[in-house]
Every structure is written in C-alpha cells, then in structure tokens.
C-alpha positions, 0 to 999 in steps of 0.5 A: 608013626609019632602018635599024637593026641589031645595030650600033646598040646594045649587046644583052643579054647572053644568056649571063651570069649573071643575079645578075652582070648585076644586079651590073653593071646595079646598079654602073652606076645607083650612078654615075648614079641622082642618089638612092637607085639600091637603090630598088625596088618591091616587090609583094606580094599577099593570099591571094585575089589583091589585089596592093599595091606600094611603093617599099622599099630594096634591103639586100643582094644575092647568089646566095642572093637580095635582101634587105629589111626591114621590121616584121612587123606592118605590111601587107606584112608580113602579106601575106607571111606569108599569101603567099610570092610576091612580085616586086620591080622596078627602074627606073633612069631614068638608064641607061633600064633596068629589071629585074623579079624574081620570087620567093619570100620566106624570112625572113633569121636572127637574127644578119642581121637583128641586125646589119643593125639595129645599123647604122641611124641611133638614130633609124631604130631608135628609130623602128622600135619607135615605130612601129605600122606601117601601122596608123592614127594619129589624130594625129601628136603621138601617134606623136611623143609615143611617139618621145619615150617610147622615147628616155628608155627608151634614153638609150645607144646600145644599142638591142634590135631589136624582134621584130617587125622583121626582113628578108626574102630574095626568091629569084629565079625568073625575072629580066626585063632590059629596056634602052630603046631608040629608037623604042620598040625595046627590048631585053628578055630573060628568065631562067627557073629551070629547074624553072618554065620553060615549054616553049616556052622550053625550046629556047632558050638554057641557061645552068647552072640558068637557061633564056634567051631573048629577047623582043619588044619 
C-alpha cells in the first residue's frame, strides 16, 4: 500500500490570512495559466433560488473585496439587484487549485468604476454602450450597425461611461482552498467570517476575524 504522509506534499496554510493566500495562489497562476488566470466563475441567482453562472474577469482585488464589472441591465446584473449573495470561483488548472468565494456584492463609487472604464480599449467602451446586454438580438448586422453609430457619435478618445455600466465588489464570507493531490487525496481548507461561522467550526483554529479548518478530501 503507497504510503502517504505529511512529507509528501505541501499542506495549506491554516494560519495565513485568506486575502494573502489568494494573493500568493493568484501570483503563482499569472506565471502559469497560459490565459486569462484572473478567470473566475461568477454564480449569482434569482429571488426564488435559480442560480446561473459564468465565466467574467477578476479586476481587482484587496482586503475590501473583489471586483468586476458588467452592465447593469444585463441578466447578471438584474439578478444582483434582486439578490446580493453571490459565490465566485477559481480554477487554475495549471497548479491543480482552486478557490471558492462566497459573499455579498456592493457596488463600487463613481470615481472606480470611472477610472476602470477609461482604461478599456475604444472599442471595449464603444461596445459597452452598443451593447443591450443579455437582451435578444434578431440579427448580428444589427448590433454591428449600432457599433458603427456610436463610433461616428464619438470620432475622439473621450468616450463617457454609460450609467448602466459600473462594477461590483464581492465581500467575502468564507473562502474554500482546495490544491489537488494524487489519488484523489486532496487537500482543502476553509475560512469562516466569524459572525456566519457554524458552531461546529467553533473550536478550530482562530485566525483574527476568520474561523479555520480543514476538510476532508
């Protein structure tokens, strides 16, 4: 029988904090992920429970959150208004991890979600008020002819953000670590908020506001 101990691999860090742990997890994927390693799904759901997900793009991260954004009037959007709970996840296929996040959105100010858009490619921007998000389209030429309108309309680089498009911060209430390993023995580990932690988490390890532990394969 293979015997398999703690030398083996490296476990999860049950002490650090979970922000710097994505810091250090997201660090390495950016020198591996062949594309796109601030991928992440974002699942958000409607007032009576039906959940949808999809694959958007991480813009920012600190101890306050993570932040995307989107239009405001497109499906996700609308099902954030109606339900602030949400869960974001991360896989790296690359470094066999992944990272679940589960939290509350609050939208970001003015002056972010200004600068953020200011930075996109003209034609990201010029896209964004072409664009009915999510909305049906009968036919391509038409979102195409619509993209044409809005460039004569903006022929400079001074392009206003449109108020149906700003970003959301996701702030955590519990984090999952999960690093692969063989036979299907893999390492995972949780942080709980303090003040949505289970009582049977309760005697595990304390970490300032965050109640750790680790879980079963």
């Amino acid at each position: 029988m293979t015997k398999l101990t703690q030398e083996n691999f490296t476990l999860i860090d049950l002490t650090a904090d979970p922000f710097r742990l994505f810091e250090t997890w997201f660090q390495e994927a950016q020198k591996t992920e062949p594309n796109d390693p601030n991928a992440m799904v974002l699942t958000t759901a409607t007032p009576d429970g039906y959940p949808s997900s999809r694959v958007i793009l991480l813009k920012g991260v600190d101890h306050c959150g993570f932040v995307f954004y989107t239009n405001l009037e497109s499906r996700k959007g609308k099902e954030l208004s109606q339900n602030p709970h949400v869960a974001l996840l991360f896989y790296w296929k690359s470094l066999r991890r992944q990272i679940r996040i589960e939290g509350d959105i609050s939208p970001v100010s003015t002056e972010e979600a200004d600068a953020y858009f200011a930075s996109r490619s003209r034609l990201s921007r010029l896209g964004a008020i072409a664009s009915d998000q999510s909305r049906p389209l009968a036919d391509r030429a038409i979102f195409e002819e619509r993209l044409r309108s809005v460039e004569q309309r903006y022929p400079s680089d001074s392009i206003p953000r449109p108020e149906n498009w700003s970003g959301y911060r996701v702030c955590p209430v519990r984090f999952e670590f999960w690093q692969e390993r063989p036979y299907r023995l893999h390492d995972r580990a949780v942080w709980h908020k303090n003040d949505s932690t289970p009582d049977s988490l309760r005697h595990d390890t304390l970490h300032e506001s965050w109640h750790v532990t680790r879980l079963y394969p």
